[in-house]
DRENKEDO-647849 format. One record per residue (C-alpha): residue in three letters; z, y, x. Coordinates in pm, whole numbers, plus 50000, padded with zeros to 5 digits. Example, Ala and Ser with C-alpha at 12.3 -4.5 7.8 and 13.67 -1.06 7.14 Angstrom:
residues 2
ALA507804955051230;SER507144989451367;
END
This chain:
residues 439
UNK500005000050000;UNK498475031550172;UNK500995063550172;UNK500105094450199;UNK502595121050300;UNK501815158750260;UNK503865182850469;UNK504245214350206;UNK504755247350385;UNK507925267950396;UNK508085293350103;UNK507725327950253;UNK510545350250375;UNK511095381450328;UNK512895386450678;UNK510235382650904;UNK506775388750937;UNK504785370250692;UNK501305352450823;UNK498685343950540;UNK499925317250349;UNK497885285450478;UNK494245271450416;UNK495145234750477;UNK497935212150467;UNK499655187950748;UNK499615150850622;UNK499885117250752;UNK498915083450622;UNK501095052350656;UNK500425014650567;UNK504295003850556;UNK506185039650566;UNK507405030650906;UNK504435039351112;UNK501775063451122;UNK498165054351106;UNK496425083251088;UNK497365123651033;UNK495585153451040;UNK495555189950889;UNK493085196950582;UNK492105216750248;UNK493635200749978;UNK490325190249818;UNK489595176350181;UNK493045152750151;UNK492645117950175;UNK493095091849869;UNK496195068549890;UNK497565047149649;UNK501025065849653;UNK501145104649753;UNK504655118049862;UNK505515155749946;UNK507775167450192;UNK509795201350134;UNK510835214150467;UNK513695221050559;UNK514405257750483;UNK512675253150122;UNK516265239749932;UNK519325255849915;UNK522325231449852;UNK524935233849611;UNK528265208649529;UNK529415212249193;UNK531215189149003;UNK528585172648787;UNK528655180348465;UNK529395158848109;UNK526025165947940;UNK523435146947809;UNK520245142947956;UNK518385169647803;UNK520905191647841;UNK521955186248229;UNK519745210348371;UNK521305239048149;UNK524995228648218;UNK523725227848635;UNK522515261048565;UNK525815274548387;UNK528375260848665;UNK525775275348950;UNK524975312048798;UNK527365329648991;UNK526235311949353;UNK522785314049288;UNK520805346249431;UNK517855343049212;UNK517055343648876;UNK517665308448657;UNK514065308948545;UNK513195312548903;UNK514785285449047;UNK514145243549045;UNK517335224149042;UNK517565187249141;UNK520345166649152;UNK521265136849395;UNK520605100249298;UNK523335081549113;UNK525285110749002;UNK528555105348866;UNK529655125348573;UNK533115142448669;UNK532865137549038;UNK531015163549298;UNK527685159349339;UNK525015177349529;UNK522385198249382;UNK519055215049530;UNK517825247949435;UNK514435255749505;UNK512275289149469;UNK509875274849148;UNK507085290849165;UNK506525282649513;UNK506925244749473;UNK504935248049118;UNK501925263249301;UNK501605240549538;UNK502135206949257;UNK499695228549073;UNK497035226049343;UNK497155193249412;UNK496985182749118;UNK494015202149001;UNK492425181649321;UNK493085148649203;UNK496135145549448;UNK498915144349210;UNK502205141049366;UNK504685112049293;UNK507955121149469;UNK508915149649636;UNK511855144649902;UNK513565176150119;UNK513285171050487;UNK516645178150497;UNK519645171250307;UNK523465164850308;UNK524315132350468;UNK526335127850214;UNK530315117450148;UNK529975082150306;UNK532155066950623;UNK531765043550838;UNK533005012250731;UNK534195003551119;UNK536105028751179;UNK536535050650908;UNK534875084751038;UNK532135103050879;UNK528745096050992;UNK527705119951328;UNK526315151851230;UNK522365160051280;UNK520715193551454;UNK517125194351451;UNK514975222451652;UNK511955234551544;UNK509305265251522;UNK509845281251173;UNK505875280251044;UNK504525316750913;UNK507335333551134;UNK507585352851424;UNK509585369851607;UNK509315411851683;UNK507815399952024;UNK505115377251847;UNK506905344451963;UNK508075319451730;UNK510855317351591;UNK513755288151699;UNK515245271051372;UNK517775246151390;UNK518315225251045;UNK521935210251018;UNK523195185650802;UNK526825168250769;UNK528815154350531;UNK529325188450401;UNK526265204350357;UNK522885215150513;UNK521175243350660;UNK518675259150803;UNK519265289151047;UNK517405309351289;UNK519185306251640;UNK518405339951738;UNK521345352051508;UNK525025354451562;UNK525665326651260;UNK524445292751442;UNK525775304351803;UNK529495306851608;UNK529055272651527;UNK528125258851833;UNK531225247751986;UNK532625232651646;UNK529215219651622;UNK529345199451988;UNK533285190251920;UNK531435165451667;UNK529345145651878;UNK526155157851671;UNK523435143351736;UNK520575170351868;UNK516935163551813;UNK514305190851862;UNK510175184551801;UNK507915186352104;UNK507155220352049;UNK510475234852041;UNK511835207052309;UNK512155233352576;UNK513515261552381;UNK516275240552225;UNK517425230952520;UNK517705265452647;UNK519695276152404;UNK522175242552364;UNK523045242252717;UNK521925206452720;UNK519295175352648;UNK517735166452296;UNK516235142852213;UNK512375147052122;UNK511375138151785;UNK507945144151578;UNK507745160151262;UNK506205123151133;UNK509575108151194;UNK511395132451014;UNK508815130250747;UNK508855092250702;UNK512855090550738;UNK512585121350447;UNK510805093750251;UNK512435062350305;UNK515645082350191;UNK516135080049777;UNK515685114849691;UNK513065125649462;UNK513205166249350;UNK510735162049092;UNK513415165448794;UNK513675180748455;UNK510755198848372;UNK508815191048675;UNK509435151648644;UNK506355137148523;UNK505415127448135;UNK505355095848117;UNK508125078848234;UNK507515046848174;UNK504195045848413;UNK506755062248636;UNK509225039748663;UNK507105007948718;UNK505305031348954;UNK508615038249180;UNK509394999449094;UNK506344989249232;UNK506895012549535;UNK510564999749637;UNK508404962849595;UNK506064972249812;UNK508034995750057;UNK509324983650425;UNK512924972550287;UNK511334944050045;UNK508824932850291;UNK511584900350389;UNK511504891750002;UNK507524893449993;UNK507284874650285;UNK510024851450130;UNK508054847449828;UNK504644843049945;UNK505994813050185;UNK507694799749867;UNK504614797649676;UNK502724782449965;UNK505454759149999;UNK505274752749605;UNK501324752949660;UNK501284724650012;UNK503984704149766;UNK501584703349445;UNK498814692849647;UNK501174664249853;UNK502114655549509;UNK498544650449331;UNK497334638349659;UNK500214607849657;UNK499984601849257;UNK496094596949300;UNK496464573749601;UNK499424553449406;UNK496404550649100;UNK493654542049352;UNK496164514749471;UNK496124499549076;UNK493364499449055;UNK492674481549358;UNK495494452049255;UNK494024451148892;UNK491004443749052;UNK492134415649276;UNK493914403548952;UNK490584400648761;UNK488694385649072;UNK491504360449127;UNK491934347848773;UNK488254352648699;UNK486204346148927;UNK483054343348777;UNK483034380148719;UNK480834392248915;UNK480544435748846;UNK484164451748780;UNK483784481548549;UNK486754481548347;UNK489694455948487;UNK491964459048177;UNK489594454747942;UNK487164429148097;UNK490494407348176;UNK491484410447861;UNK487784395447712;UNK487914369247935;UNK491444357147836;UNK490284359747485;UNK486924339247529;UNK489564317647799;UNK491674306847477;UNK489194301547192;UNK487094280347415;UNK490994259747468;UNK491414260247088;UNK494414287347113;UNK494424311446812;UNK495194345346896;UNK496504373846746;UNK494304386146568;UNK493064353946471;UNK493394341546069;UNK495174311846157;UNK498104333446328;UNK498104365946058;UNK498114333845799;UNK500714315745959;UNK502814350745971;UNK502854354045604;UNK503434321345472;UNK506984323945723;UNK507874355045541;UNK506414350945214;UNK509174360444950;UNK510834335844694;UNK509594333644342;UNK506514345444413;UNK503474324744327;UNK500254315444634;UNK498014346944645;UNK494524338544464;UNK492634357044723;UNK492354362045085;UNK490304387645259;UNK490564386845666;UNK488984412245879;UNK489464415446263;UNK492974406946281;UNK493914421445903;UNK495054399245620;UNK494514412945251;UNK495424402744960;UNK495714411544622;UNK499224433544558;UNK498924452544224;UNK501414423444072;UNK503894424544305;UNK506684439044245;UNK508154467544475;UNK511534446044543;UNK509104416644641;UNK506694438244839;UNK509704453344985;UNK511154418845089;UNK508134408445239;UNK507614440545493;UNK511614432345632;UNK511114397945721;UNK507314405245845;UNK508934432246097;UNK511204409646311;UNK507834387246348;UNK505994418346503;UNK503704420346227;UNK503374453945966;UNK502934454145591;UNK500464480945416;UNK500204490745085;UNK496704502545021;UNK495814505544675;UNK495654474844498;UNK496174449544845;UNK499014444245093;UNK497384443445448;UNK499074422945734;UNK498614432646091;UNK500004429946403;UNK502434460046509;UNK501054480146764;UNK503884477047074;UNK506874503347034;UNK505804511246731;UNK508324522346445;UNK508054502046113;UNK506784525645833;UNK509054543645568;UNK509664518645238;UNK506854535844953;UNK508884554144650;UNK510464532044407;UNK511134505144649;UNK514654485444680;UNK517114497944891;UNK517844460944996;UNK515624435945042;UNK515464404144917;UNK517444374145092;UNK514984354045285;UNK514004322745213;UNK516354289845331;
END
């Protein structure tokens, strides 16, 4: 699944000279979110296609706020947010994007971004009108949060990052230094030049923060810190700024449908870098499942090959004179049959057995039938006399014999059961108990 991650420019400040806002737009692609395959700077028409497109707000785009989150509905959270943050805020409500963190917790502190809305709407605006509509936005930088470290119980190591603020420069035409902060209480984004960050310097280096600076502003940074950063590219702060769960698109800037969103984000966490051990899990259970199928079918049609191979021998052995083996079964079964009429044997489905059958179980009291009709192993005769407790007797004591007893019409027809085969429901009207049979 292709990513595509668009670097969105800081919003313009009013404390420094302003450059033209820019033409193009930074962006990387990424097959995994982990590593970079391609990046590049174009016009937004120009972008490239991805199957999920991800914006990044920098770091000096989102103010950060820690209210206690409010007990409101849904629909009405963005207006309570708005009410506990009017008197902090330094623009107008109307003006300003709020998103709150994931998993908020209703009664507890929670953070919440403020952004400057028009800004961020302009820019959705424009890629969407190119066919580049965004799916998540996520800020570069953001409170770490309230966790601890499980091991020892200390809050997780603070983070400075140096880089050139983009659109500024300094009275001198250079650029100008930022450093963005972020700790467990809150982040930042300040212009070393000024009197605020150098304050917080020694504090800063009491807390074994971890310093990071982009190649560009490498040498600077380490001017100013008295000491070594490490050297990190804007694409690793972008693809951390994604794998992290924020998503600023909230309220009236989330998307429409939300159903189509949420399988969307479902089917991103599927196919993202932290599920890749369950696909890989999955698809070598289903080839597993697959290999074992085909073992399976493999070993059930060599076990049938092998039958059919004894059934075979079978035939040849107790027939020999058969020649061309087409159908085992059924041509051993023929020859058995031709076997015992040529011995004299009757079989059953023979008139001398089916006859035999009902003159064991023929019921007391009741006279020799006038008529016999035989046809290939069935027995009729004439029934419309009997009556049901004598039709009745004679099915019971034909059924321990093997044979079956059918009332069809005006005959009883005697057969031979077919093996496993239930004996049939007594017809309406019958006797419950059959007649005694005979001494």
């Amino acid at each position: 699944m292709t990513l595509l991650v668009i670097l969105l420019p800081a919003p313009l400040r009013a404390d420094a000279t302003l450059a033209p806002e820019p033409a193009t737009l930074d962006w990387l692609l990424s097959p995994d979110g982990l590593a970079v395959r391609q990046r590049g700077s174009n016009a937004i028409a120009e972008l490239p296609a991805a199957d999920s497109i991800v914006a990044v707000a920098p770091a000096g785009a989102a103010a950060w706020h820690r209210p206690v989150c409010p007990k409101a509905p849904a629909n009405r959270l963005r207006a309570a947010l708005g009410g506990l943050l009017e008197e902090r805020l330094l623009a107008e409500d109307e003006d300003l994007h709020l998103a709150i963190a994931p998993r908020p917790v209703a009664g507890s502190p929670v953070w919440v971004a403020a952004l400057h809305k028009p800004w961020l709407r302009r820019w959705l605006d424009q890629l969407a009108a190119a066919g580049r509509v965004v799916d998540r936005l996520v800020p570069a930088l953001a409170p770490l949060g309230d966790a601890v470290d499980s091991a020892d119980g200390t809050e997780p190591p603070p983070n400075g990052h140096f880089q050139l603020a983009d659109g500024v420069a300094s009275a001198g035409g250079e650029p100008v230094l930022h450093l963005a902060w972020a700790d467990a209480q809150g982040a930042a984004d300040l212009p070393v030049a000024g009197g605020l960050a150098r304050s917080q310097l020694a504090a800063w280096q009491a807390r074994d923060a971890i310093w990071t600076a982009t190649p560009a502003a490498a040498g600077a940074a380490e001017r100013w810190l008295g000491g070594p950063v490490v050297v990190r590219s804007d694409a690793d702060i972008a693809l951390a700024a994604v794998r992290s769960p924020w998503n600023l698109l909230q309220f009236d800037l989330a998307p429409r449908h939300r159903g189509s969103l949420a399988a969307g984000n479902l089917w991103r966490t599927l196919m993202g870098p932290g599920w890749a051990p369950a696909r890989w899990g999955l698809a070598a259970l289903v080839a597993v499942q697959l290999v074992g199928l085909n073992a399976r079918a493999w070993q059930q049609g060599h076990a049938l090959d092998q039958l059919r191979v004894s059934q075979e021998a079978l035939l040849r052995q107790a027939h020999p004179q058969v020649r061309a083996v087409l159908d085992a079964p059924l041509q051993m079964q023929r020859e058995t049959a031709a076997l015992r009429s040529a011995a004299g044997v009757p079989g059953d489905d023979d008139f001398e057995t089916v006859l035999a059958a009902a003159a064991a179980a023929w019921p007391d009291g009741q006279p020799p039938a006038a008529q016999l009709r035989f046809d290939a192993g069935r027995l009729a005769l004439p029934g419309a006399a009997w009556p049901a407790p004598q039709v009745e007797a004679l099915r019971q004591r034909l059924q321990p014999l093997g044979w079956t007893l059918e009332q069809v019409e005006a005959e009883l027809v005697i057969r031979k059961a077919a093996p496993g085969a239930a004996a049939p429901a007594p017809a309406a009207g019958t006797a419950a108990n059959p007649m005694p049979p005979k001494p």
